[in-house]
C-alpha positions as CSV (number, residue, x, y, z in Angstrom):
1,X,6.6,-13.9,54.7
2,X,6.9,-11.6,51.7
3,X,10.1,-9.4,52.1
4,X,10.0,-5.3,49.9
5,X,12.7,-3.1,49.6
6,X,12.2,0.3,50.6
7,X,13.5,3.3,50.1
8,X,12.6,6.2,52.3
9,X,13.7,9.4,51.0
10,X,13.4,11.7,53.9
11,X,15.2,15.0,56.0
12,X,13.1,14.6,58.8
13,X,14.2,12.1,61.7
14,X,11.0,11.8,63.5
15,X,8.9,11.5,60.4
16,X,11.6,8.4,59.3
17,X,10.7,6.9,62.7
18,X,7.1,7.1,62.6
19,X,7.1,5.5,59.0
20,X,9.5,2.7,60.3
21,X,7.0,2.2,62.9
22,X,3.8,1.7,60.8
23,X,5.5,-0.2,58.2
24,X,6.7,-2.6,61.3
25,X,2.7,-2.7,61.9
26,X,1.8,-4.4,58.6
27,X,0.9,-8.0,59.1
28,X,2.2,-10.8,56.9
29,X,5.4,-8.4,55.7
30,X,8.8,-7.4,55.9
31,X,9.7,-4.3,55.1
32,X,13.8,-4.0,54.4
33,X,14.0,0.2,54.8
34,X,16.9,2.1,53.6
35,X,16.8,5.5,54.6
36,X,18.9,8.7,52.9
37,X,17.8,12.5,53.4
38,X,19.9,14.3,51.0
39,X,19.0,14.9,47.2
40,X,22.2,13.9,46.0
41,X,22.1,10.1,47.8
42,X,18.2,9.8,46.7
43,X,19.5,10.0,43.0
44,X,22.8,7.4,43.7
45,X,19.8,5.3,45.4
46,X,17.3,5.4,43.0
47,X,19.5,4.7,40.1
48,X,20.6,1.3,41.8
49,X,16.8,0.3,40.9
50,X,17.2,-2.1,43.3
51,X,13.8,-1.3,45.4
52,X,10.7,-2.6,44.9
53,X,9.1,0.7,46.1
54,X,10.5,4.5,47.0
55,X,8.5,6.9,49.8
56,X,9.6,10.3,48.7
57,X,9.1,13.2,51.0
58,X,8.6,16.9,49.2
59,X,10.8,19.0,51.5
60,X,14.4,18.0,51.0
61,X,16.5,21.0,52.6
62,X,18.0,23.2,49.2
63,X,16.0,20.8,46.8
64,X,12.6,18.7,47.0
65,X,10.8,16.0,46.1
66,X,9.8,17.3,42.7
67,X,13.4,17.8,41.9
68,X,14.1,14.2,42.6
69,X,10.8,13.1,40.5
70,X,12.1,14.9,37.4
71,X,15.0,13.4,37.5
72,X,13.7,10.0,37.8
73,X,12.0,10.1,34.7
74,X,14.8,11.8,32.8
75,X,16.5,8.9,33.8
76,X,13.7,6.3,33.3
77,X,14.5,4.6,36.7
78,X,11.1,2.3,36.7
79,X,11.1,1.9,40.8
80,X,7.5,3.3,41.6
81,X,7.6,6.1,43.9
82,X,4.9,7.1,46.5
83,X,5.0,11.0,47.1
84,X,5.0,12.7,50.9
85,X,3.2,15.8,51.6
86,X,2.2,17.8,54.4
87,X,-1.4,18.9,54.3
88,X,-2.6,21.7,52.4
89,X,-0.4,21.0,49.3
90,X,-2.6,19.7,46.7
91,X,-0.8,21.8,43.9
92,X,2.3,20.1,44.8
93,X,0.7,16.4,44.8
94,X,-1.1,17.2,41.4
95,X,2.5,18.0,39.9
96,X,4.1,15.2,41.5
97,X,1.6,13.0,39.7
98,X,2.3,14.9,36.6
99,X,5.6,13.9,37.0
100,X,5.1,10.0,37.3
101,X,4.8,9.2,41.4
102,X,2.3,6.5,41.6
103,X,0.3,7.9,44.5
104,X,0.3,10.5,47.1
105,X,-0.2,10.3,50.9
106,X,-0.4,13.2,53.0
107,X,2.0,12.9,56.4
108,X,-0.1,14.2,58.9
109,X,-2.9,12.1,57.6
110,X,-1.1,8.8,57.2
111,X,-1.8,5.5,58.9
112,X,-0.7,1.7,59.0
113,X,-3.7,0.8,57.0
114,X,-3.4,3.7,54.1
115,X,-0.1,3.2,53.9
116,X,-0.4,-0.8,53.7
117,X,-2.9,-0.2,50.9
118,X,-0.7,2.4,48.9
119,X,1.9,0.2,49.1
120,X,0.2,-2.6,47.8
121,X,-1.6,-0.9,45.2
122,X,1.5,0.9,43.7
123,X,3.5,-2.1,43.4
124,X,0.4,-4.3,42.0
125,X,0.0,-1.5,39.7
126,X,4.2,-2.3,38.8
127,X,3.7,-5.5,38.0
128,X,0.8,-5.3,36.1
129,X,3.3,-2.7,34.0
130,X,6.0,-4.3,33.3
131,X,3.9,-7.6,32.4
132,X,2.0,-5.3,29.9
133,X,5.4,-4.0,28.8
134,X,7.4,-7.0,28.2
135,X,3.8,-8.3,26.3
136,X,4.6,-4.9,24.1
137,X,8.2,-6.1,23.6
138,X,7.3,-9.1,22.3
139,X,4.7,-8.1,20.5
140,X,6.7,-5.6,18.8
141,X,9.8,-8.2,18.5
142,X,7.1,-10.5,16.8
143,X,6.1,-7.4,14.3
144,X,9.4,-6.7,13.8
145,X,10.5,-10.3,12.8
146,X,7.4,-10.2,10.7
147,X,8.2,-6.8,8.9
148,X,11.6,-8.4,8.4
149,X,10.3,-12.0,7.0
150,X,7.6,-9.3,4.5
151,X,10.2,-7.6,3.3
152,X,12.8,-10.1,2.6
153,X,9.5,-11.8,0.8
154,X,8.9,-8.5,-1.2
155,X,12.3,-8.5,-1.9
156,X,11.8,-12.2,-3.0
157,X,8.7,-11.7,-5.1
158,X,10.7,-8.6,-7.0
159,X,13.3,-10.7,-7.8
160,X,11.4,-13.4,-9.2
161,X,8.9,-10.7,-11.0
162,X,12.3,-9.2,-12.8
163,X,13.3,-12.8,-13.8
164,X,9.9,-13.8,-15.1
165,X,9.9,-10.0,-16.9
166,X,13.0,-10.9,-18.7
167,X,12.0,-14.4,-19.6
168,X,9.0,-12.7,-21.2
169,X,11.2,-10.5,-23.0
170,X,13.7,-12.9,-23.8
171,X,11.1,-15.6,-25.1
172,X,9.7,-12.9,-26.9
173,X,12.6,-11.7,-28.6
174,X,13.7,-15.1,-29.6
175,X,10.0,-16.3,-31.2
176,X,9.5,-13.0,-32.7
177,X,12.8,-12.6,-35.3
178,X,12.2,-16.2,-36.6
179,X,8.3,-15.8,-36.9
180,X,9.3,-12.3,-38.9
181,X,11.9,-14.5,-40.6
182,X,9.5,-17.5,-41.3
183,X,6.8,-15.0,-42.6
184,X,9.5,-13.1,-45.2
185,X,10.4,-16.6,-46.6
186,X,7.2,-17.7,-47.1
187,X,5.7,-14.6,-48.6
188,X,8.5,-15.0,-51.0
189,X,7.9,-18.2,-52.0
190,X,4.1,-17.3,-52.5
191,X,5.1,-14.5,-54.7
192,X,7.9,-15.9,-56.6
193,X,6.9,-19.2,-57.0
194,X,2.9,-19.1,-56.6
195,X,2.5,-19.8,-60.1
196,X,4.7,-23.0,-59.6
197,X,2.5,-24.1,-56.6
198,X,-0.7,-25.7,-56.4
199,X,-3.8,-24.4,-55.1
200,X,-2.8,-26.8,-51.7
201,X,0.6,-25.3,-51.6
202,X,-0.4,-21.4,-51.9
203,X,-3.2,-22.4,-49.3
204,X,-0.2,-23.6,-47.0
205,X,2.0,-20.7,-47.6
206,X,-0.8,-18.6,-46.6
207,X,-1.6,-20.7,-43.4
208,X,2.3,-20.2,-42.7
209,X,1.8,-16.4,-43.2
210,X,-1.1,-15.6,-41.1
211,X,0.7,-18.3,-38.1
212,X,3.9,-16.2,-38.5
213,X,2.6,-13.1,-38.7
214,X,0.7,-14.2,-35.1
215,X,3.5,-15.2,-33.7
216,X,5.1,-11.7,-34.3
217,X,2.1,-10.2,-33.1
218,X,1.7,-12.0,-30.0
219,X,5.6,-11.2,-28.5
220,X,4.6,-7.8,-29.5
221,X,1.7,-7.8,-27.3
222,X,3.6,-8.9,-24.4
223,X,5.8,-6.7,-24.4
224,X,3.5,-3.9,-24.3
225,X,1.7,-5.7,-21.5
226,X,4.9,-6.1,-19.5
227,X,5.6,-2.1,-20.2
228,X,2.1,-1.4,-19.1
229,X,2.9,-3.0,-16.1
230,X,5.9,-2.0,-15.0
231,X,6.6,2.0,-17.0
232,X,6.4,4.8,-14.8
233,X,4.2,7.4,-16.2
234,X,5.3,10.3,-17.7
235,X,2.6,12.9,-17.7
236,X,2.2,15.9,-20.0
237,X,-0.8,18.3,-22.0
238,X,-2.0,16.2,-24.6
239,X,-3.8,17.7,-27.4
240,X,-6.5,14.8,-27.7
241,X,-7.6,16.7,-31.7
242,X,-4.1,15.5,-32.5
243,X,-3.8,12.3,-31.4
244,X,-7.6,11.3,-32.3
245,X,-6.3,12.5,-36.0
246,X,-2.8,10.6,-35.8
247,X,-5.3,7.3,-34.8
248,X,-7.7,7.7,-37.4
249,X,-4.5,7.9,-39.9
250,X,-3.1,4.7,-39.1
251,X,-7.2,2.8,-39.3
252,X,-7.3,4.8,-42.9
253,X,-7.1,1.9,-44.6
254,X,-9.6,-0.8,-42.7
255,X,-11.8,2.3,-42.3
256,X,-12.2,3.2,-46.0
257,X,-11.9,-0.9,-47.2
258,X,-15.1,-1.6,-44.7
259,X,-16.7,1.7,-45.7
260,X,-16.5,2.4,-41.8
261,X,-18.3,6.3,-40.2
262,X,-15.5,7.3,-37.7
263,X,-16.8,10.5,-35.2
264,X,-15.2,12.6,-32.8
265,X,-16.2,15.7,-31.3
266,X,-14.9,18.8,-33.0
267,X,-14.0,20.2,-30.4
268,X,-11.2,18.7,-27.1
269,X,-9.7,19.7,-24.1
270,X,-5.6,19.2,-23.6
271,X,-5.6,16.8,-20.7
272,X,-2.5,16.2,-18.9
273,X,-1.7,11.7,-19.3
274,X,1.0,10.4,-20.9
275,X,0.8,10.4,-24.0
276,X,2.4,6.4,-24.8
277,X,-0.6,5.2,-22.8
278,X,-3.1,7.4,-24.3
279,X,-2.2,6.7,-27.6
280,X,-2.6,2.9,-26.8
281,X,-5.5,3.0,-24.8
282,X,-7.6,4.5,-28.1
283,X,-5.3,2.6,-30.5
284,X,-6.7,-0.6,-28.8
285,X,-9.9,0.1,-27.8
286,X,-10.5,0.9,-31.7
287,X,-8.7,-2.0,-33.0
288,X,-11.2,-4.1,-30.8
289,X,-14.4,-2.5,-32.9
290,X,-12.6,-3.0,-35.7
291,X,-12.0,-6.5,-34.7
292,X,-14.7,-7.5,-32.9
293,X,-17.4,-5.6,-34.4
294,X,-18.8,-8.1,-36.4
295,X,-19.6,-7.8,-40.8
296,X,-22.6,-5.5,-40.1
297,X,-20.1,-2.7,-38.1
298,X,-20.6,0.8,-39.6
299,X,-19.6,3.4,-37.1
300,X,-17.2,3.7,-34.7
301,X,-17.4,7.1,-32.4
302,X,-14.7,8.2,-29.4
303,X,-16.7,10.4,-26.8
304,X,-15.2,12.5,-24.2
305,X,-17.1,13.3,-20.5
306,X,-15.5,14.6,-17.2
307,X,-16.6,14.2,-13.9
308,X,-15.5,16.1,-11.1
309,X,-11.7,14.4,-11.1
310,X,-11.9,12.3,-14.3
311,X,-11.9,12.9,-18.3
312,X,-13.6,9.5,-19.6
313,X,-12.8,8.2,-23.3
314,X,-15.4,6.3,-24.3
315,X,-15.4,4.2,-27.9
316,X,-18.5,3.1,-29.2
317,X,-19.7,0.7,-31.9
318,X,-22.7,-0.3,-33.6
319,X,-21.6,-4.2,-34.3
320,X,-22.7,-7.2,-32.7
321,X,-21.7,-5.8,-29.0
322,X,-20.1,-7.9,-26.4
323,X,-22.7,-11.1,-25.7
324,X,-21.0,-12.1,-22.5
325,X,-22.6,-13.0,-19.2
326,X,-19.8,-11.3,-17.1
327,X,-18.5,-8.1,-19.6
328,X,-15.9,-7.2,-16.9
329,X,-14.0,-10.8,-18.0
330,X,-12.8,-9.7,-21.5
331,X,-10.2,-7.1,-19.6
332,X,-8.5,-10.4,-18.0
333,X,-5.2,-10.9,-20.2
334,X,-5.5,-13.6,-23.0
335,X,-9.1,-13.6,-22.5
336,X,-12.0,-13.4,-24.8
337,X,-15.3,-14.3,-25.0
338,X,-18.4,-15.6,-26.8
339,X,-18.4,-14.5,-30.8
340,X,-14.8,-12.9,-29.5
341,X,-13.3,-16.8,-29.5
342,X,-13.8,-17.5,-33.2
343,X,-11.6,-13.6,-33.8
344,X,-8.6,-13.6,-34.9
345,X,-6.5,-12.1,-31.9
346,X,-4.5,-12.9,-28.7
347,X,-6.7,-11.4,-26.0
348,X,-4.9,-8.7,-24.4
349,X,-5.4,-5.2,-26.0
350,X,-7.9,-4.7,-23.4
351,X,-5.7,-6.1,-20.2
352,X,-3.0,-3.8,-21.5
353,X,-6.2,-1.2,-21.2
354,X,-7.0,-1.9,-18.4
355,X,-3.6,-1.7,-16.4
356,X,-2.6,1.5,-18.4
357,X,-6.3,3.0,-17.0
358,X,-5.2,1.8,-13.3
359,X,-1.4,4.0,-13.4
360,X,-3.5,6.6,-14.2
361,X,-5.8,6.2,-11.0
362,X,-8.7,5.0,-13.1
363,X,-11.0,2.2,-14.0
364,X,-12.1,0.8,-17.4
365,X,-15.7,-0.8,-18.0
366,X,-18.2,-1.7,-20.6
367,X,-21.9,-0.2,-20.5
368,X,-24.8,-0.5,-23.2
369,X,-23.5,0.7,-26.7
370,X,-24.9,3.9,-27.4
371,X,-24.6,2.7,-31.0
372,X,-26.4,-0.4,-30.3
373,X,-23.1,-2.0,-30.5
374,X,-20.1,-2.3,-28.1
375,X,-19.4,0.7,-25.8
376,X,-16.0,0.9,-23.5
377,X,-14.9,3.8,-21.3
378,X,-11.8,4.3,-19.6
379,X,-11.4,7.0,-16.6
380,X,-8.5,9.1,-16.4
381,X,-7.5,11.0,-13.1
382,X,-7.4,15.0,-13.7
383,X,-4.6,14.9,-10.8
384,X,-1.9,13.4,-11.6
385,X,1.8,14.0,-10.5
């Protein structure tokens, strides 16, 4: 026989007794009834949490029922209460529900087989609770054990990201002074003692140049990958008239050897970027045209367009253009492509591109030349912190 532990919270004698007596009519069931009728041993009661179920009458002499609900759930006591009424109070039941009783019976109405079912439905009702809520703890232990094992994987995959960053700069640091080194000696031995030399030996010395002068190039480039990656920006008005100028300056000299057009518009905007990345982004983007443009490049132009929330730079060139099945490829670091292979260079201006265009909430991509050549644009976010 199933045993349940009531608690009857009620003033009224003959009201207890006829509750005792239909709860001794139930079949199959023992009810263990503890009775109190004061406000202050309902709370001591309650707080045991020792019953499987509470009947709670409304009138209670100075305080009622609603009091004692209240209190229950400033207290989070989790028995399930069932809520007493006399008829005609259907405000009172519809606040006692507010409150968190599990049902409501009215007294004058009640009989063995509503109360049976009330019973039984409030404390099925329980269990299904607190099986649903100790499936929420776990859960939540189990996201919280996860959230613990991502973070200490984060924390982790940061430390081995700084270690790999300053193996990049250390390996960089220590190939680039003895490629600088390597190149200085050399070109001094080609200029003082060229004449010495045969045509072998100067073709050697300038094999040793050209590798050296690699080298140096290549630790450079990763180190402006790595500060791509991992700079914060620094945002400001850029005069783009100025820095266009301050680019074409330091291209003066392949421009004018190749006989090469250079075009901008007359006429810019100040856009707010920072200026580092800006700088690089058109530095690379033309050294790539100058680079990859092929013997029959004449013209390279820089564009400007805005959308709605970007500015897009755009170089163009009329060269040979980028014959590539997949375009979107060459911004992969140390990647190039078709003609690109046979080019002197170490594939990553355009990855260095591509992650400065990203901190700056945009995108970079190629499109037909409007030259006939090579045409890449980068977006740049007009909102930027």
């Amino acid at each position: 026989m199933n045993e349940i532990k009531v608690l009857l919270i009620e003033d009224d004698a003959d009201d207890h007794a006829i509750i005792k007596h239909l709860l001794s009519k139930i079949p199959d069931t023992r009810f263990l009834l503890d009775w109190v009728t004061h406000y202050d041993s309902a709370l001591k009661s309650l707080a045991t949490q020792t019953y499987d179920i509470c009947l709670l009458d409304f009138r209670l002499g100075a305080h009622d029922g609603l009091e004692v609900l209240e209190k229950a759930g400033e207290k989070m006591w989790e028995t399930p209460i069932i809520f007493l009424t006399g008829q005609g109070e259907y405000e009172v039941d519809i606040r006692a529900m507010n409150l968190g009783a599990s049902d409501y019976l009215v007294k004058d109405q009640l009989t063995t087989a509503l109360l049976e079912r009330s019973i039984r439905y409030t404390i099925g009702r329980e269990i299904s609770r607190k099986a649903l809520q100790k499936v929420n703890e776990q859960l939540e232990m189990r996201v919280r054990e996860k959230t613990a094992d991502l973070a200490a994987a984060n924390r982790q995959l940061q430390e081995e990201s700084e270690k790999i960053k300053l193996f990049a700069y250390s390996v960089s640091h220590d190939l680039k002074n003895p490629a600088v080194s390597l190149y200085g000696l050399t070109e001094r031995l080609f200029r003082n003692y060229g004449d010495i030399l045969d045509e072998k030996g100067r073709t050697h010395c300038r094999h040793i140049m050209q590798s050296a002068h690699q080298i140096a190039m290549l630790t450079e480039r990763i180190n402006q990958f790595i500060s791509s990656k991992e700079s914060p920006l620094n945002t400001e008005n850029l005069d783009l008239q100025k820095i266009l100028s301050a680019i074409r300056r330091e291209f003066s000299e392949q421009l004018q050897s190749r006989n090469l057009k250079w075009s901008h518009p007359e006429e810019l905007p100040v856009i707010r970027a920072d200026r580092i990345c800006v700088e690089r982004i058109l530095r690379n983007l033309v050294d790539n045209a100058v680079k990859y443009g092929g013997d029959g490049l004449k013209e390279i132009q820089i564009g400007l367009t805005e959308t709605k929330h970007f500015w897009i730079l755009t170089v163009s060139d009329d060269g040979i253009g980028i014959r590539v099945n997949d375009p979107d490829r060459i911004f992969g670091p140390f990647t190039r492509a078709g003609a690109f292979q046979k080019t002197d260079g170490l594939g990553l201006g355009l990855a260095i591109v591509k992650e400065i265009a990203g901190k700056h909430k945009g995108e970079v991509w190629t499109e037909p030349g409007r030259l006939g050549g090579a045409s890449i644009s980068v977006s740049i976010a007009k909102e930027l912190s």
